[in-house]
C-alpha positions, 0 to 999 in steps of 0.5 A: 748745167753740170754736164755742160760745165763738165764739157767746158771745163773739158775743152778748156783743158784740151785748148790749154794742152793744145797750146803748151804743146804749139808753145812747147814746139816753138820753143828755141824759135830764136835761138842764136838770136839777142831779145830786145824787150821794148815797153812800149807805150803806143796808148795813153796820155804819152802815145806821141811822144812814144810812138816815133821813138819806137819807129827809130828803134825799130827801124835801126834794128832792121837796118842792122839785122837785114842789111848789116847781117846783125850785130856781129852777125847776131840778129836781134829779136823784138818783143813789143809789150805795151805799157801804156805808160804804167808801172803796174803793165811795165812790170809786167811786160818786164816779168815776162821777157826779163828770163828772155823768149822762145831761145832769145836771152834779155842782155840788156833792158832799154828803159822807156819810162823814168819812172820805172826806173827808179821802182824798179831799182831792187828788183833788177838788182835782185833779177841781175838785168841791167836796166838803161834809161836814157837822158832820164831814170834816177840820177844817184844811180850814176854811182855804178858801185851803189847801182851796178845794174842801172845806167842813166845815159847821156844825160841827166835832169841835174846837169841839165838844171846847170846848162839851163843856168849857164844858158840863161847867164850867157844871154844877160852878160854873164854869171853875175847878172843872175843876182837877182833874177826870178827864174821859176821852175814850172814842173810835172808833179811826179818823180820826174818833174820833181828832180830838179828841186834840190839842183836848182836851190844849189844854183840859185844859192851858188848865183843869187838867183830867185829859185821859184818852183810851181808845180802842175799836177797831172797831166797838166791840162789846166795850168792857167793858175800858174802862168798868172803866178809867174806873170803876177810876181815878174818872173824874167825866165822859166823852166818848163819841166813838162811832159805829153800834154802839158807841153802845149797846154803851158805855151799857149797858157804863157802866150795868153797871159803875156809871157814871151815864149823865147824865155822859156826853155823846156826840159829834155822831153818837152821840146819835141815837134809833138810837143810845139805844133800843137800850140801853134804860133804861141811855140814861136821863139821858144827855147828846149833842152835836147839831147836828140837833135832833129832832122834827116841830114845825119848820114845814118838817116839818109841810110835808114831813108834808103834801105829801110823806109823807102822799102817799106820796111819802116814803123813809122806810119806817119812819115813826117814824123822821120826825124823828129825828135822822138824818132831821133831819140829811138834811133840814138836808143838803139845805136847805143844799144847795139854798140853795148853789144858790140862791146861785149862781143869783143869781150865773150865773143860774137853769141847772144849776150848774157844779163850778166855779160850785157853789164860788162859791156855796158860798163866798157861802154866807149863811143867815140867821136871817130866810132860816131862819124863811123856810124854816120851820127855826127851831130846826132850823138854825143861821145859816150863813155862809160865806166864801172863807177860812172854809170852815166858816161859825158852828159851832154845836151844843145839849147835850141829853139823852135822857128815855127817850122823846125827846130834851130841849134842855138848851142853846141854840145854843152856838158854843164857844172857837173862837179858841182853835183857830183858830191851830192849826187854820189852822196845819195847813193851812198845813203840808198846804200845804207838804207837798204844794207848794201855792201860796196860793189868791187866793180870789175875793171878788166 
């Protein structure tokens, strides 16, 4: 037994020589290459929601590095690590590609999970990486002299809550028509679903609306409690702040106990096709907050159907999944990202990007409504402007609702009462800032 333990472990030692010597002679592999690090999550609970999102990246990413030649002529190199939408693998993955790969250098980390985002705050601030998470992460973080590495973009949950208000105003008449109201918040019981509480309680105390909150624990497969809740205390509209599962779960339950679809509006990652189908005729009429606009007939879509899928080069196995929501939302993640890299290439030239010089960039972040016809996302993308102390650029999202077959824009771009919070918010982060002994950032401005 001894001899044969001697005989393995000496194997092993051979087999782990071979191997630094095969990683050794594929070191700088990618050199002159930019690393894309996508945490991916194609298993568990939110595997629907992800997998189309990862497609629209990654078939963006092929579009420009085979077509355009790059980014500037700087392709860009994927690493896929999946998360399985935990934090415990998402650090993980992010330990391993935050230094770069094999040559390629990390200039910025696009977030897929909002979670992440805000455990994660110290530790990018530490690491220096800058962190993106779009339409999601922690809302404080706007204030770029607190958060100098994290970039909520597009979007967030309280400006939302304020375009959900003005939408639900307009139907009845008019802001004043909100005294008296029950409008109840059925919310994900996580960080993410819990966002909303303090905004909302804003409003209903600026409106005189009747601000009830309902949570529903993980991952939501039983909500049949809370809809006879709202049902039993009359409540005229409802904000559906679910995720995955709990989606369809919640709009079946609604139609089950009465409650009309065409008066509950979902949050931002609750009104996707994988979210709807599933619950079948009960989805008819009903209303979401989005920020990615369904459908093929963007220009850009058209050019992805052309020289990436119809070549064979797409992700996406399910192709009637090509411009649903969450595809659309993986092709705007990377559009952004891309032009981040423009921005910087601008300023240091056409190489891969540094953490450091990727945070520049993204802090002269300006995507305008002439750039977005350019790259044919008229419709697709809102205009984005980013600066070193506004981390979040013009939020903007359209109310639109489900037919049965397709989702109908009921809105335009709204951009919501965002001076409303802008004490408050900026108010946190200045308490993160005390909490945690941070100096004030002199953010650069050149």
């Amino acid at each position: 037994m001894t001899r044969f333990r001697k005989t393995l472990a000496l194997f092993g030692a051979l087999l782990l020589g071979s191997t630094s010597l095969a990683i050794s002679a594929r070191a700088g592999e990618h050199d002159g290459q930019q690393l894309y690090p996508l945490l991916s999550y194609r298993t568990g609970p939110y595997a629907s929601s992800g997998i189309p999102q990862w497609a629209g990246i990654r078939d963006y990413i092929t579009y420009v590095n085979d077509v355009q030649g790059g980014v500037d002529g700087v392709k860009i190199f994927v690493q896929e690590c999946e998360t399985a939408y935990t934090l415990e693998r998402g650090f993980e993955c992010y330990e391993r590609y935050k230094n770069g790969y094999d040559g390629a250098p990390v200039a910025i980390l696009m977030g897929t999970s909002s979670g992440f985002d805000v455990a994660a705050s110290e530790k990018i601030r530490a690491d220096k990486v800058p962190l993106v998470t779009n339409a999601g992460g922690r809302e404080d973080a706007v204030d770029g002299s607190v958060f100098p590495y994290q970039f909520p973009l597009l979007f967030d949950y309280w400006t939302e809550s304020s375009i959900v208000i003005d939408y639900i105003a307009k139907q009845l008449g008019g802001y004043d028509k909100l005294k008296g109201q029950k409008i109840a918040t059925v919310y994900h019981d996580s960080g993410y679903g819990r966002d909303t509480i303090e905004p909302l309680a804003t409003l209903a105390k600026k409106y005189g609306f009747e601000d009830i909150e309902i949570p529903v624990p993980h991952p939501g497969e039983q909500q049949q409690a809370q809809w006879q809740q709202i049902k039993q205390q009359g409540v005229d509209w409802v904000f559906f702040r679910a995720w995955g599962v709990m989606t369809p779960v919640g709009i079946k339950t609604a139609a089950r106990v009465g409650f009309p679809a065409d008066h509950i509006i979902g949050d931002i990652w609750s009104g996707s096709e994988e979210d709807v189908r599933p619950a079948g005729a009960a989805a008819k009429g009903y209303l979401a907050v989005s920020v990615f606009p369904s459908g093929t007939d963007f220009k850009i879509s058209q050019t992805l159907k052309k020289d990436v899928i119809d070549g064979g080069k797409g992700d996406l196995k399910d192709q009637s999944k090509f411009g649903s929501v969450y595809y659309n939302a993986g092709l705007v993640t990377a559009i952004i990202y891309t032009e981040a890299l423009r921005a910087g290439h601008k300023k240091f030239g056409n190489h891969p990007l540094t953490s450091e010089q990727g945070q520049w960039a993204l802090e002269h972040l300006d995507i305008t409504p002439q750039r977005i016809a350019e790259l044919g996302a008229t419709g697709l993308l809102s205009p984005l402007q980013v600066t070193p102390t506004d981390h979040e650029g013009n939020p903007a999202a359209k109310i639109v609702q489900w037919d049965g077959k397709d989702w109908q824009a009921k809105t335009d771009w709204l951009n919501g009462d965002r001076a409303l919070f802008h004490d408050a918010i900026y108010a946190k982060a200045a308490a993160y800032a005390k909490e945690k002994n941070l100096a004030p950032r002199e953010a650069s401005t050149n």
